[in-house]
N, C-alpha and C positions, 0 to 999 in steps of 0.2 A: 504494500500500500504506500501512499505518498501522495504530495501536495507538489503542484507547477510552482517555480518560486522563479523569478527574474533578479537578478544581481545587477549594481547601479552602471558594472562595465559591459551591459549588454546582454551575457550569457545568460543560459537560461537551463535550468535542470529542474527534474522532480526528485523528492525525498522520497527516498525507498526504505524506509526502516523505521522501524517503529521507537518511538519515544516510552518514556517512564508516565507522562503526567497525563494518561489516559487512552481508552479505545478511537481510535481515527478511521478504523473501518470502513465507514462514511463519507471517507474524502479520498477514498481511491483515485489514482489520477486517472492514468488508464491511456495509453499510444492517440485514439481519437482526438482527447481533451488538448494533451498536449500538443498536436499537431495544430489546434483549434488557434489554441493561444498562442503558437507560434506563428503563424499566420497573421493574427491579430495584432502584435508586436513585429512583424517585417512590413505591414501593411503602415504600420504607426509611424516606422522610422522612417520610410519613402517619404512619406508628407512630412516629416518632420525637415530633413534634408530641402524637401522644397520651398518648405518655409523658412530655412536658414538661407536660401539662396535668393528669394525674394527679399529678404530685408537686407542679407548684404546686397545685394545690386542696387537699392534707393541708399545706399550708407549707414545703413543704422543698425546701431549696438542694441543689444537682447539679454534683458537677463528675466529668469526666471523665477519669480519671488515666494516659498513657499512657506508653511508654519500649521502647528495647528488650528481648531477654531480659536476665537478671543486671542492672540497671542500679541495683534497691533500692528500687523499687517498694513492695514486700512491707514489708520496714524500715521505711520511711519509715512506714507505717499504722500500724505497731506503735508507733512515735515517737508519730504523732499521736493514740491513740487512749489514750494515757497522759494526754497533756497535755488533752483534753477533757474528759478523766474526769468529771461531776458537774455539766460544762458546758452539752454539748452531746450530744444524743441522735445517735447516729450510726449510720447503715447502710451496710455495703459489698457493692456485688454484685461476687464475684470470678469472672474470666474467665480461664480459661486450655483449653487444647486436651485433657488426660488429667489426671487427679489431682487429688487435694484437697488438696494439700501447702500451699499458701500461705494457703487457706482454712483447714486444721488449725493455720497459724501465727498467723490473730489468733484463734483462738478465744482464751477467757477472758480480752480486754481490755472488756468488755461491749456490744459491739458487736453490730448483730443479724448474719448474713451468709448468702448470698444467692449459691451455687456455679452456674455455668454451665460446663458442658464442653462445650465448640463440639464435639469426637468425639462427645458422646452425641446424636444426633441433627441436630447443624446444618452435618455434612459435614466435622469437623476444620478449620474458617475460623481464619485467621491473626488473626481479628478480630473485639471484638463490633459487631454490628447492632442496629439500634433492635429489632426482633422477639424478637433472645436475650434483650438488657435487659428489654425486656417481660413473657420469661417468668419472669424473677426478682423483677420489682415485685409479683405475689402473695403472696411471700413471705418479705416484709420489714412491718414492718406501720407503716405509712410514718404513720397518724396519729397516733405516737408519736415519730418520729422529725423532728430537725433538719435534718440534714444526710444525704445517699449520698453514697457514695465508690463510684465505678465502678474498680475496676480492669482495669483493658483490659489484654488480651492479648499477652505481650511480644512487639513485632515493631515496627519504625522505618518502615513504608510504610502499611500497609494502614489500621491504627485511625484514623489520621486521615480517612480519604475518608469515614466513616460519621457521621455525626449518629446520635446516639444518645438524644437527649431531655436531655443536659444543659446547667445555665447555664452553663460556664465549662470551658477547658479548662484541664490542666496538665500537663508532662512533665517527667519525671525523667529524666537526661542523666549516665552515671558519664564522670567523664574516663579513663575504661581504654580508650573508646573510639576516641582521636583528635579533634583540633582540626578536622578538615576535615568532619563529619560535616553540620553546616548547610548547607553547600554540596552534599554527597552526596544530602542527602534533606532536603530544605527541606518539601516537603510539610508535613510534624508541626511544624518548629520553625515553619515561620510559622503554626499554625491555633495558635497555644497562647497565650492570656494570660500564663502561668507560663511559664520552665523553671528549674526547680531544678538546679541542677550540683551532683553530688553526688560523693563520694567524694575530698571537698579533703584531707582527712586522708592523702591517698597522696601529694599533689604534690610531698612531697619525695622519695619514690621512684622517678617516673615524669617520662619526657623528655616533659613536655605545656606545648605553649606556651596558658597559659590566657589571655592576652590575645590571643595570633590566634583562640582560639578563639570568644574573646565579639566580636571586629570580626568574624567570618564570621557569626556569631547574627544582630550589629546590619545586614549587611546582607542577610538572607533578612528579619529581622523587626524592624522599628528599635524597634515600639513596646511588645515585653515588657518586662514585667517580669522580672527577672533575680535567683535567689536562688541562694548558694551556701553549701550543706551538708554537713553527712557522716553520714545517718541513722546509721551505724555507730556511730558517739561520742556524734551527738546537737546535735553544731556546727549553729546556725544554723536546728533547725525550728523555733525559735518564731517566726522569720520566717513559714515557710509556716501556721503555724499561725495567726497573726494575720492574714493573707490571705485564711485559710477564714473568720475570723470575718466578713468586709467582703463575702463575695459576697453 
């Protein structure tokens, strides 16, 4: 028995053996399935690739921005779309599963944006795909623009396993979460050139050991880069924001 699992460098295998912490019986993979999903993920990456090759041909830089839900995602854009003002042309395609709520939140920072609701047609997905991105690059008008900011769909598992067409990733990480989180789902922290830690403005409210937390980061991913923020106040994005400059 076994489960299809996708690794962050592409490969792709099923667990054939059985674990201690219960019957899995249930989630046989089975030659079909896998071939399903294989499929599904060479299909992903094709458009993904075309969508990396659409936006370099207009100029512009890509990065993918992911976290769980509540982590300040949303914020943070708001943050940075102040500080590029006049700078940098920017576009964000926003993802989330129902509502325009985050998308209604940068309006009027002069950003173009670019709503994808994974329920309106792409089955309610925990996550974008290079094909949802896709159908949002029509409608950004990318040969005016510097920079997209993808905001991925709040969830700590799924957005990672996808390519999506961008240069770079980056995750946002609130410490309301817990220290052991790299360890839990290592997946996103190690696919991410960034993680921002954000919501330091609480640490003196909250029992968070932030140094176990950054040695469990350093050993899923030794070689990010590591920024610590508080989109809420405003502590520390112009780190992230001189980051976006260099990609």
């Amino acid at each position: 028995m076994g489960r299809f699992h996708r690794h962050e460098d592409g490969t792709e295998h099923s667990h054939e053996h059985e674990h201690e912490t219960g019957d899995h019986s249930g989630y046989e993979t089975g030659t079909e399935r896998v071939q399903v999903l294989e499929r599904i993920f060479g299909e992903n990456d094709k458009t993904a690739a075309a969508n990396r090759a659409a936006l370099s041909a207009s100029g512009v830089r890509t990065v993918n921005l992911m976290s769980s839900p509540g982590a300040g995602k949303t914020t943070l854009l708001r943050e940075t779309l102040s500080r590029l003002a006049g700078e940098k042309r920017v576009g964000i395609v926003e993802g989330d599963i129902e509502t325009s709520i985050d998308a209604d939140r940068l309006a009027g920072f002069g950003a173009s944006v670019a709503l994808v609701n994974t329920g309106n047609g792409f089955g309610g997905e925990c996550h974008l795909d290079a094909p949802m991105v896709a159908s949002a690059l029509p409608r950004l008008p990318l040969a005016d623009l510097d920079l997209v900011l993808i905001e991925n769909v709040g969830n700590l598992v799924c957005p990672a396993e996808f390519d999506v067409g961008e240069d770079a990733r980056a995750m946002v990480y609130s410490i309301t979460e817990g220290e052991e989180k790299p360890l839990k789902y290592p997946v996103m922290f190690r696919s991410c050139q960034l993680v921002l830690v954000n919501k330091i403005d609480l640490l003196p409210h909250l029992d968070f050991d932030l140094d176990g937390f950054l040695a469990n980061l350093r050993q899923v991913n030794p070689a990010a880069d590591i920024l610590q923020v508080s989109a809420r106040t405003g502590e520390g994005v112009d780190g992230w924001v001189d980051w976006l400059r260099k990609i």
